[in-house]
PDB file as gemmi writes it, atoms N, CA and C in Angstrom:
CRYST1    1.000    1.000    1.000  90.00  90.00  90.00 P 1                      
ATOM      1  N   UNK A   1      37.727 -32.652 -59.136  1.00  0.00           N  
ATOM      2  CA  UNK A   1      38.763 -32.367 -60.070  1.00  0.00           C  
ATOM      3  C   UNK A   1      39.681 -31.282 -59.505  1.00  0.00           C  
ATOM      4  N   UNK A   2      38.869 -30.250 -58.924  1.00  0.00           N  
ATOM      5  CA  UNK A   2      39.568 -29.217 -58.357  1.00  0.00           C  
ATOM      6  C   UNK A   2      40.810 -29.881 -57.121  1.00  0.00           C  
ATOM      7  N   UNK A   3      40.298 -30.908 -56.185  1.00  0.00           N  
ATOM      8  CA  UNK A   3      41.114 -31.274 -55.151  1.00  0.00           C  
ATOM      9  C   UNK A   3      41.814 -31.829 -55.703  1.00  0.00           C  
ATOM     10  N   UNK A   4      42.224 -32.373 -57.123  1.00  0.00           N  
ATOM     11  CA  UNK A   4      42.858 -33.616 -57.546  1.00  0.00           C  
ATOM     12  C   UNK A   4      44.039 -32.296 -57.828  1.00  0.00           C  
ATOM     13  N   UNK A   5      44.056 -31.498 -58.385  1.00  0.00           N  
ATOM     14  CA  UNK A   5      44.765 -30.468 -59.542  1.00  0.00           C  
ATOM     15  C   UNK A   5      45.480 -29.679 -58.195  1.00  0.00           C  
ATOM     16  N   UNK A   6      45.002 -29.493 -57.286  1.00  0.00           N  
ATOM     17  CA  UNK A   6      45.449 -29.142 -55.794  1.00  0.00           C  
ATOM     18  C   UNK A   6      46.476 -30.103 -55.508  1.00  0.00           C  
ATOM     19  N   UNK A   7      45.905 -31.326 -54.778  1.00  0.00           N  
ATOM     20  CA  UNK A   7      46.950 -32.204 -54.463  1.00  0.00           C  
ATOM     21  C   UNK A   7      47.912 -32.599 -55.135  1.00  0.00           C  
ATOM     22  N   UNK A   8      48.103 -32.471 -56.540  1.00  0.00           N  
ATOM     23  CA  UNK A   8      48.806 -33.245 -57.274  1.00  0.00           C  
ATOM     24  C   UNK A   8      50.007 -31.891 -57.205  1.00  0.00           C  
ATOM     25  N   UNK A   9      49.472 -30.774 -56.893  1.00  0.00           N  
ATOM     26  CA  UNK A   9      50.804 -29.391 -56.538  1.00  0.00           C  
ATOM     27  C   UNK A   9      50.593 -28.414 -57.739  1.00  0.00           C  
ATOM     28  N   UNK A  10      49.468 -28.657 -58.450  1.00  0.00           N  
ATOM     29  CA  UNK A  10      50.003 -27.876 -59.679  1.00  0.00           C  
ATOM     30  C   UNK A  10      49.526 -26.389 -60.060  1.00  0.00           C  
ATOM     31  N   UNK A  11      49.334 -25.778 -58.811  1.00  0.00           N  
ATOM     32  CA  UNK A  11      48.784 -24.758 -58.347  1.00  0.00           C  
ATOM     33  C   UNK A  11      49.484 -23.783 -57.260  1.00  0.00           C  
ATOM     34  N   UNK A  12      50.161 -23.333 -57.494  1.00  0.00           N  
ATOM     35  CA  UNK A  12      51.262 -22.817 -56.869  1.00  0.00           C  
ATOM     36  C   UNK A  12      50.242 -22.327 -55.232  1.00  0.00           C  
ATOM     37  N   UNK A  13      50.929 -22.503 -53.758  1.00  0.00           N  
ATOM     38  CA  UNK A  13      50.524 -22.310 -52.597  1.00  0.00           C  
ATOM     39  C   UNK A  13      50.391 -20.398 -52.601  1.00  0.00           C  
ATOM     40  N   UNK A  14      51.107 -20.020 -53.796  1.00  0.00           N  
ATOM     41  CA  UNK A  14      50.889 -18.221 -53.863  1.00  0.00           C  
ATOM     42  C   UNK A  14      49.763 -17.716 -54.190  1.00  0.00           C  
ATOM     43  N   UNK A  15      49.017 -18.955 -55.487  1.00  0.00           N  
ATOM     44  CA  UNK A  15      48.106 -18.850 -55.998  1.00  0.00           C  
ATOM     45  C   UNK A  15      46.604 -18.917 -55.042  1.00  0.00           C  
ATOM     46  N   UNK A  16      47.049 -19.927 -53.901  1.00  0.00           N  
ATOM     47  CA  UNK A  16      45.695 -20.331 -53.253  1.00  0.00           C  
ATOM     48  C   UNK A  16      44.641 -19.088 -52.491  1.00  0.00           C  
ATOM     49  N   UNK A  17      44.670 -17.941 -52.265  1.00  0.00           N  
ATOM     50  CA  UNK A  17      43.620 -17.118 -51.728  1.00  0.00           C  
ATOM     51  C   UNK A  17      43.095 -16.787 -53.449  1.00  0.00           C  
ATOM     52  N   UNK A  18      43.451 -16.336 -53.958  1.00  0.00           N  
ATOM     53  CA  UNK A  18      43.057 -16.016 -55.376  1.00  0.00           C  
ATOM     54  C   UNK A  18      42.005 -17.026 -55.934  1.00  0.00           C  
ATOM     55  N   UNK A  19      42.723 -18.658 -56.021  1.00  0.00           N  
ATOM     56  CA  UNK A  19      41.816 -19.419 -56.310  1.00  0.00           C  
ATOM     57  C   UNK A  19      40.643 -19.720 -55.298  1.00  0.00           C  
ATOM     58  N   UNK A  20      41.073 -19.386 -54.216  1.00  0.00           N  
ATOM     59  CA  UNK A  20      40.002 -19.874 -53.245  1.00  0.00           C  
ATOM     60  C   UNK A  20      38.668 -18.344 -53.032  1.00  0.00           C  
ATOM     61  N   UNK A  21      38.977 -17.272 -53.890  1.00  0.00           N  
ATOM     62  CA  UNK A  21      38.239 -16.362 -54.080  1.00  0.00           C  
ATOM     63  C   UNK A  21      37.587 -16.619 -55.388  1.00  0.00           C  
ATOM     64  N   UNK A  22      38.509 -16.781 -56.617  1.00  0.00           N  
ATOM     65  CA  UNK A  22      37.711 -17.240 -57.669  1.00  0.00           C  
ATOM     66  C   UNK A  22      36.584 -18.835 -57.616  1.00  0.00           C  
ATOM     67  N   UNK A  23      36.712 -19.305 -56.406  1.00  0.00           N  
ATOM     68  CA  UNK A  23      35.508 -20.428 -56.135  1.00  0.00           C  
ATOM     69  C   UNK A  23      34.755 -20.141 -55.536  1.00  0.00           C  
ATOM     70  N   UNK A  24      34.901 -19.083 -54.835  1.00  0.00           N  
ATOM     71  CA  UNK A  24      33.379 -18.616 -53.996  1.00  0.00           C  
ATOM     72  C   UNK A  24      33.233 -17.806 -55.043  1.00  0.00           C  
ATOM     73  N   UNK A  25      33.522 -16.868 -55.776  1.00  0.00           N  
ATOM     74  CA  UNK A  25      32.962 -16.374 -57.037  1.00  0.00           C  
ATOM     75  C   UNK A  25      31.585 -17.326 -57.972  1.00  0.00           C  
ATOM     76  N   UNK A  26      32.894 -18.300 -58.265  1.00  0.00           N  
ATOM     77  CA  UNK A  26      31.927 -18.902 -58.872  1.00  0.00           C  
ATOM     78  C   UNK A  26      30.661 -19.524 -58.714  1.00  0.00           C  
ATOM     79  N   UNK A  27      30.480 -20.308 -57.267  1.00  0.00           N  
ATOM     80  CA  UNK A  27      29.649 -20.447 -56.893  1.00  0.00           C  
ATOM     81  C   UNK A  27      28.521 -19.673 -56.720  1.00  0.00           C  
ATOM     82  N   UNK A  28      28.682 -18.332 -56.099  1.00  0.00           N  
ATOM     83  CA  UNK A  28      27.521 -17.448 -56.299  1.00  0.00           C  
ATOM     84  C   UNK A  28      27.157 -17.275 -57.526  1.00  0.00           C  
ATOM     85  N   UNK A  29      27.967 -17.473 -58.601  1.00  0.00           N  
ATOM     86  CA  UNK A  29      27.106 -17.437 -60.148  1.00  0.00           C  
ATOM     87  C   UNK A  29      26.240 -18.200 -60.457  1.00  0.00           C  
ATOM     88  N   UNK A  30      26.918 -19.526 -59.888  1.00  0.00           N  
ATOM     89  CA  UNK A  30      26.119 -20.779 -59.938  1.00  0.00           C  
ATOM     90  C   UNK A  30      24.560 -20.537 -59.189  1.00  0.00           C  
ATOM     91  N   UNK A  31      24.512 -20.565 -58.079  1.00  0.00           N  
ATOM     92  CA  UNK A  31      23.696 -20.618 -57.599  1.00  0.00           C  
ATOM     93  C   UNK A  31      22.674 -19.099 -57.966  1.00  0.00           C  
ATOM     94  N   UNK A  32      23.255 -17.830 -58.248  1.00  0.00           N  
ATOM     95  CA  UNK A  32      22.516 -16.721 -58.789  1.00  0.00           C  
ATOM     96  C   UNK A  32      21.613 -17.381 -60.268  1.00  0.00           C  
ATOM     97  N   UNK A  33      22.575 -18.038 -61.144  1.00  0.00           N  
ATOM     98  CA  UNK A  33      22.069 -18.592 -61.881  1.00  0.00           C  
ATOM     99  C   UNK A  33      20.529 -19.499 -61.766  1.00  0.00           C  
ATOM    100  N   UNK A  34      21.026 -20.214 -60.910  1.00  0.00           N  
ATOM    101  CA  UNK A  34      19.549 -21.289 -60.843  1.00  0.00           C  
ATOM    102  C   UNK A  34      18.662 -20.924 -60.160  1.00  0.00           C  
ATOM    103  N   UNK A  35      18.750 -19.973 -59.016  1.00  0.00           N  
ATOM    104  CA  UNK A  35      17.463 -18.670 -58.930  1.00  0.00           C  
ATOM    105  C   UNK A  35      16.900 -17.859 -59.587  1.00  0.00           C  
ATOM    106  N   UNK A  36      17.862 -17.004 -60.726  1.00  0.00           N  
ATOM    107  CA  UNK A  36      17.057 -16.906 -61.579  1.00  0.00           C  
ATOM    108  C   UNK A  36      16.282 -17.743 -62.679  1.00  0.00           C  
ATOM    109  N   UNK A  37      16.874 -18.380 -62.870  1.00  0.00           N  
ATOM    110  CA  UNK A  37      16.048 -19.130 -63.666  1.00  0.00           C  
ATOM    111  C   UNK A  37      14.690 -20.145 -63.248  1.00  0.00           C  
ATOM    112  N   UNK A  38      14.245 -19.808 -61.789  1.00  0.00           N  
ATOM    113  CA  UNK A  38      13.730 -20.856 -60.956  1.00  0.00           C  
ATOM    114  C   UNK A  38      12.146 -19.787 -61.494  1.00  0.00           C  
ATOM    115  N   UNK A  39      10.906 -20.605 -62.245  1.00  0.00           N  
ATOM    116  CA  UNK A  39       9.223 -20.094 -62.050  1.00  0.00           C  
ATOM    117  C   UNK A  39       9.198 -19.982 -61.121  1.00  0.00           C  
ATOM    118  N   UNK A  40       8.651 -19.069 -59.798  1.00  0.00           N  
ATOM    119  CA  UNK A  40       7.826 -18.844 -59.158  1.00  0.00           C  
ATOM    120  C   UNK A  40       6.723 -19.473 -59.074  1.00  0.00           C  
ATOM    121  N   UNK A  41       5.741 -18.833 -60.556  1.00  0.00           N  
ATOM    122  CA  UNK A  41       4.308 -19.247 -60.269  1.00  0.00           C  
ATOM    123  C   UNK A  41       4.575 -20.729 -60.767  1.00  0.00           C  
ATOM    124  N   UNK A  42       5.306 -21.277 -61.015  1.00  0.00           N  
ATOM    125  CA  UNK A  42       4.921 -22.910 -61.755  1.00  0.00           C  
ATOM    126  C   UNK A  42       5.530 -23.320 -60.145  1.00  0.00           C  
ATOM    127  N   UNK A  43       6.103 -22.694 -59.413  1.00  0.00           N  
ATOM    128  CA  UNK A  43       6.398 -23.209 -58.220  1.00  0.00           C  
ATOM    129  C   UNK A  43       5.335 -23.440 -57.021  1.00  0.00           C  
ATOM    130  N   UNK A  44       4.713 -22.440 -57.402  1.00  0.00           N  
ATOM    131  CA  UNK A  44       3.405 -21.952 -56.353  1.00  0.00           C  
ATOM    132  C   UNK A  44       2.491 -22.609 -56.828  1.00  0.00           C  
ATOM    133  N   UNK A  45       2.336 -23.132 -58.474  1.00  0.00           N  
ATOM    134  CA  UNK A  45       0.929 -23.622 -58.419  1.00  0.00           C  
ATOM    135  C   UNK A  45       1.411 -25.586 -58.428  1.00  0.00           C  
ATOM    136  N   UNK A  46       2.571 -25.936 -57.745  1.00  0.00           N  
ATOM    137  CA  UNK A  46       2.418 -27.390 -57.668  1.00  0.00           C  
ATOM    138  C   UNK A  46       2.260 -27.483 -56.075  1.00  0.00           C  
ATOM    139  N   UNK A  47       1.916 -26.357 -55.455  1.00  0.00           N  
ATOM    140  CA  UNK A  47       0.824 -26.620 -54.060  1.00  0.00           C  
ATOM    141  C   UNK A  47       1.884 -26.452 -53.265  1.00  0.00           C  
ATOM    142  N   UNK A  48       1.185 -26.205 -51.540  1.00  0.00           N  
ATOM    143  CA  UNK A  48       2.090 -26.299 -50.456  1.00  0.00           C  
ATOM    144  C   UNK A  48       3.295 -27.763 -49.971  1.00  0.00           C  
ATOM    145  N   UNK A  49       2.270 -29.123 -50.624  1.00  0.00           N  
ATOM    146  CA  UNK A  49       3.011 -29.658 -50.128  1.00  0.00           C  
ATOM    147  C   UNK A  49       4.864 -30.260 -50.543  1.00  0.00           C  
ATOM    148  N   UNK A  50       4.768 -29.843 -51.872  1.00  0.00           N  
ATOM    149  CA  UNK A  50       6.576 -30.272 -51.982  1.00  0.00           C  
ATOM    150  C   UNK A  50       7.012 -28.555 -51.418  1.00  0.00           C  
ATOM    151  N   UNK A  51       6.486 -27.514 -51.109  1.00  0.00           N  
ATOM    152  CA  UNK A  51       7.243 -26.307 -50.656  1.00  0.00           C  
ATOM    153  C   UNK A  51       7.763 -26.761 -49.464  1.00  0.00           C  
ATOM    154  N   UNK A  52       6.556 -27.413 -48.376  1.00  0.00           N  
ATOM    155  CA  UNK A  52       6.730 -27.556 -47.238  1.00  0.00           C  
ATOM    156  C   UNK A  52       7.937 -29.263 -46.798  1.00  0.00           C  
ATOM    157  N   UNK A  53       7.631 -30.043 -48.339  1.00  0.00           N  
ATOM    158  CA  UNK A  53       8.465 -31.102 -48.047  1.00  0.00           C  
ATOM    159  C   UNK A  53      10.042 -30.120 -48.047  1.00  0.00           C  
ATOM    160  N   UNK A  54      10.498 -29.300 -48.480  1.00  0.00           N  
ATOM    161  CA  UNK A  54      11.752 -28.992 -49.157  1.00  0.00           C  
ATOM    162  C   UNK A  54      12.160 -28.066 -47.423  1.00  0.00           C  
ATOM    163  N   UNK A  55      11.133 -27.622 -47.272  1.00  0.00           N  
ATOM    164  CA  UNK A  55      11.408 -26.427 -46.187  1.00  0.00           C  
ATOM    165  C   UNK A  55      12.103 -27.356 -44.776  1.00  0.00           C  
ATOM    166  N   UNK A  56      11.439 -28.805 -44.839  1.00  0.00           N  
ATOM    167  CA  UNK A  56      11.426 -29.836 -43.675  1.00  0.00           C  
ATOM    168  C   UNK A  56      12.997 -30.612 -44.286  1.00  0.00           C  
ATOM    169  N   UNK A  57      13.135 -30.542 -45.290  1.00  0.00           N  
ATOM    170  CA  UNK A  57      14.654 -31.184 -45.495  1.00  0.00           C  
ATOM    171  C   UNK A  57      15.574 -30.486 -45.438  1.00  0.00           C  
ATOM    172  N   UNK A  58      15.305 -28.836 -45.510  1.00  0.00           N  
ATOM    173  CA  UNK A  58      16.380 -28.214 -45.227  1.00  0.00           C  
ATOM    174  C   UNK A  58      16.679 -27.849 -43.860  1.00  0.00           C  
ATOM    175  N   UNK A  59      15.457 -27.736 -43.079  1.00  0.00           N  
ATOM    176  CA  UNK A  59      15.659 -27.477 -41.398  1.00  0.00           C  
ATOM    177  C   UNK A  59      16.210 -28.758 -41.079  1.00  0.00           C  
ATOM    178  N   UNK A  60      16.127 -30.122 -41.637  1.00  0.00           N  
ATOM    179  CA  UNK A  60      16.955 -31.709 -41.381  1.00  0.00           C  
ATOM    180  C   UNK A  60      18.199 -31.181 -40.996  1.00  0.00           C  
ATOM    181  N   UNK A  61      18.698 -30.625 -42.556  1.00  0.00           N  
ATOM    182  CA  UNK A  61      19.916 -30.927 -42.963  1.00  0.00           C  
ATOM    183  C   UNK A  61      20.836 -29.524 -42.171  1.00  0.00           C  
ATOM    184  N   UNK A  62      19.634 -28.647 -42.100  1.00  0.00           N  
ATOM    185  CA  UNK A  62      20.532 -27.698 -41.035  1.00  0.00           C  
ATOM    186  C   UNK A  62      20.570 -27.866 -40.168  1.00  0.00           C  
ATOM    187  N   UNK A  63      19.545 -28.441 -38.954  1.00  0.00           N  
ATOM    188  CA  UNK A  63      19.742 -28.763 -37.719  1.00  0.00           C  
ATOM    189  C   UNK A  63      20.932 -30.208 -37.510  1.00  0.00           C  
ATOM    190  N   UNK A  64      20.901 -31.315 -38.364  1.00  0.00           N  
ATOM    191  CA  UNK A  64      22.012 -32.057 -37.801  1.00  0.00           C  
ATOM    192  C   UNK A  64      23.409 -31.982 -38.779  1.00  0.00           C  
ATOM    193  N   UNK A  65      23.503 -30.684 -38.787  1.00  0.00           N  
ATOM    194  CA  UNK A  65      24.776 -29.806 -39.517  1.00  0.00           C  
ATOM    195  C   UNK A  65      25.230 -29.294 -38.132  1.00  0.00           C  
ATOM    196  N   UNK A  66      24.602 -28.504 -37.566  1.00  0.00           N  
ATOM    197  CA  UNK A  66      24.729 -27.632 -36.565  1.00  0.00           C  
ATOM    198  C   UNK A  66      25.273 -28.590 -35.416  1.00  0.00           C  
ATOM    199  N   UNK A  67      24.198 -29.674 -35.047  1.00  0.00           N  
ATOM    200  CA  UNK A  67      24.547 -30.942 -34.001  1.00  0.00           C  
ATOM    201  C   UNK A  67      26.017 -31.542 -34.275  1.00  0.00           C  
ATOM    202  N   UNK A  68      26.392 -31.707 -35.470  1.00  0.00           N  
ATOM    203  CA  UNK A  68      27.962 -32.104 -35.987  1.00  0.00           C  
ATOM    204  C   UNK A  68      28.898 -31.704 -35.449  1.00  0.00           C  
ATOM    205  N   UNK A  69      28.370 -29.978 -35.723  1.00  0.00           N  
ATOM    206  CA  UNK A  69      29.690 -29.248 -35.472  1.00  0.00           C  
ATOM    207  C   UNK A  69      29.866 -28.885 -33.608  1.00  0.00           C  
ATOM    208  N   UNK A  70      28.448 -28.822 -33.588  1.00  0.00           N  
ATOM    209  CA  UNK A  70      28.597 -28.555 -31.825  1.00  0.00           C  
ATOM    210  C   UNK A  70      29.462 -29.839 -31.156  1.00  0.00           C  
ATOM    211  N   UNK A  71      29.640 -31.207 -31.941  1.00  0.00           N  
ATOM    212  CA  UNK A  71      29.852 -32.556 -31.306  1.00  0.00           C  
ATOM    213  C   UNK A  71      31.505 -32.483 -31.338  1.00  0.00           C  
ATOM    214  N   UNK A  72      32.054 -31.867 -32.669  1.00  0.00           N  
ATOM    215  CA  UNK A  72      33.056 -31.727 -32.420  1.00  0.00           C  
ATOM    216  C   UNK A  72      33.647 -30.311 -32.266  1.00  0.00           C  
ATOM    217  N   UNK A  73      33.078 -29.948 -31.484  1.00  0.00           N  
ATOM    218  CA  UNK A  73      33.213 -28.691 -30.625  1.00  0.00           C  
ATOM    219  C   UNK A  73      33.620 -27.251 -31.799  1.00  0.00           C  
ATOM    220  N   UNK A  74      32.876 -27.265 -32.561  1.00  0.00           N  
ATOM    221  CA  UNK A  74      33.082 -26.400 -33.688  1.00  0.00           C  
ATOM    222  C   UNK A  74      32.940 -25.104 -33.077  1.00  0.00           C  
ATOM    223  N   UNK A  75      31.241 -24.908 -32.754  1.00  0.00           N  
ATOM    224  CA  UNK A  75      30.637 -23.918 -31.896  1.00  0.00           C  
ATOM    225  C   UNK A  75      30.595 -24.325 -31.209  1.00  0.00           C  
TER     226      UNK A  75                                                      
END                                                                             
């Protein structure tokens, strides 16, 4: 919705560091949000193995993140 309200112009180009600060804003709320609200112990007591499934999808998704950007010469 946000890219649509962008492209369509209706956001003045003066406006864009402002808005593009009020979205990383928000996001850290977001995400502060759903950490706090995340059990611990109801986390810890459904065992190692979905910790360790989650830990293996995020080293996935970071390692062929990283491979992406090295491909198109990011880093």
């Amino acid at each position: 919705m946000a890219s649509g309200i962008r492209t369509a112009g209706l956001i003045p180009n003066d406006w864009q560091p402002y808005v593009a600060e009020l979205a990383t804003f928000m996001i850290v709320m977001a995400l502060t949000s759903i950490g706090l609200s995340a059990d611990l112990r109801r986390m810890a007591a459904t065992g190692a193995r979905p910790i360790l499934l989650g830990t293996g999808v995020w080293a996935a998704v970071a390692i062929s993140s990283l491979i992406v950007q090295r491909a198109l010469g990011q880093i």
